[in-house]
N, C-alpha and C positions, 0 to 999 in steps of 0.2 A: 182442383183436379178435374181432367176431362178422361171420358172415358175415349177410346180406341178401335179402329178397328186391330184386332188380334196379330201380335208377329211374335214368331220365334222367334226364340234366345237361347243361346248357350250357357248356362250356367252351373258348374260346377261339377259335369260331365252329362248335362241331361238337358234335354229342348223341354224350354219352357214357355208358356204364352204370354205374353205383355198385353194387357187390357187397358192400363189406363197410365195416364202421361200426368206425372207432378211437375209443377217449375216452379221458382219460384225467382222475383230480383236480390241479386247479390251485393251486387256495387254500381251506382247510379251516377256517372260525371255529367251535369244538366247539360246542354246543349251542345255534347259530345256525343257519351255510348251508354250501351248498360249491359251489365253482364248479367246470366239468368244460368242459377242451377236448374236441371235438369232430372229426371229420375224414371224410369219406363219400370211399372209393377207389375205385381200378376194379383189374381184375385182378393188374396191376402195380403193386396198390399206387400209385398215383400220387393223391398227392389233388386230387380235384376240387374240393371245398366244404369249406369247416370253419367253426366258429363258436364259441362261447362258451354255456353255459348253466347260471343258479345255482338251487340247489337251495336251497326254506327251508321255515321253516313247517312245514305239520303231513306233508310228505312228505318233509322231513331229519329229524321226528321220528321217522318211520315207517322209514328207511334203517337197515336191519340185516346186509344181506348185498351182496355186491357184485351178486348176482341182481336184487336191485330197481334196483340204478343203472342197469345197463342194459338194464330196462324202466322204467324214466322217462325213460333218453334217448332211447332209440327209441319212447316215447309221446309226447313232447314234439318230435319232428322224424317224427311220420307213418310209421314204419319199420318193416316187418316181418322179426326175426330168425328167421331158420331154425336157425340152428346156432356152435358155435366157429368162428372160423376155425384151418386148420392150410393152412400154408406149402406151397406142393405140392413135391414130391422132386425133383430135378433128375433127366434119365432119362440 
């Protein structure tokens, strides 16, 4: 998971802020595409939005590290990564 910089969302009649960005591969055709769930959370981890998004072409040919995937998911849904996300401690 990467954390975000901050966007509202609409959910469930209330603006809520998306801080960090889950994806994950769903379905991988090698020297084809790959498809990657998606998920935009808020603090609690609660997801607000998620979606689906397949990778092909000359930007599956260009995918070498998991660093590109997710800067192509977050160029492909308008997102700016700030950072890892890490779990905060419980105090």
């Amino acid at each position: 998971m990467k954390t975000i910089e901050s966007i509202s969302i609409w959910d469930k009649g209330q603006t809520k802020e998306a801080t960090i960005l889950n994806a994950y591969g769903t379905n991988l055709q090698l020297n084809n595409s790959a498809n990657f769930w998606y998920g935009l959370l808020d603090d609690n981890q609660e997801v607000l939005a998620s979606g689906n998004l397949t990778m092909s072409g000359e930007d599956y040919q260009d995918w070498d590290a998991d660093t590109f995937a997710w800067e192509w998911i977050s160029g492909q849904l308008n997102l700016t990564i700030i950072g890892d996300y890490a779990k905060p401690e419980p105090i």
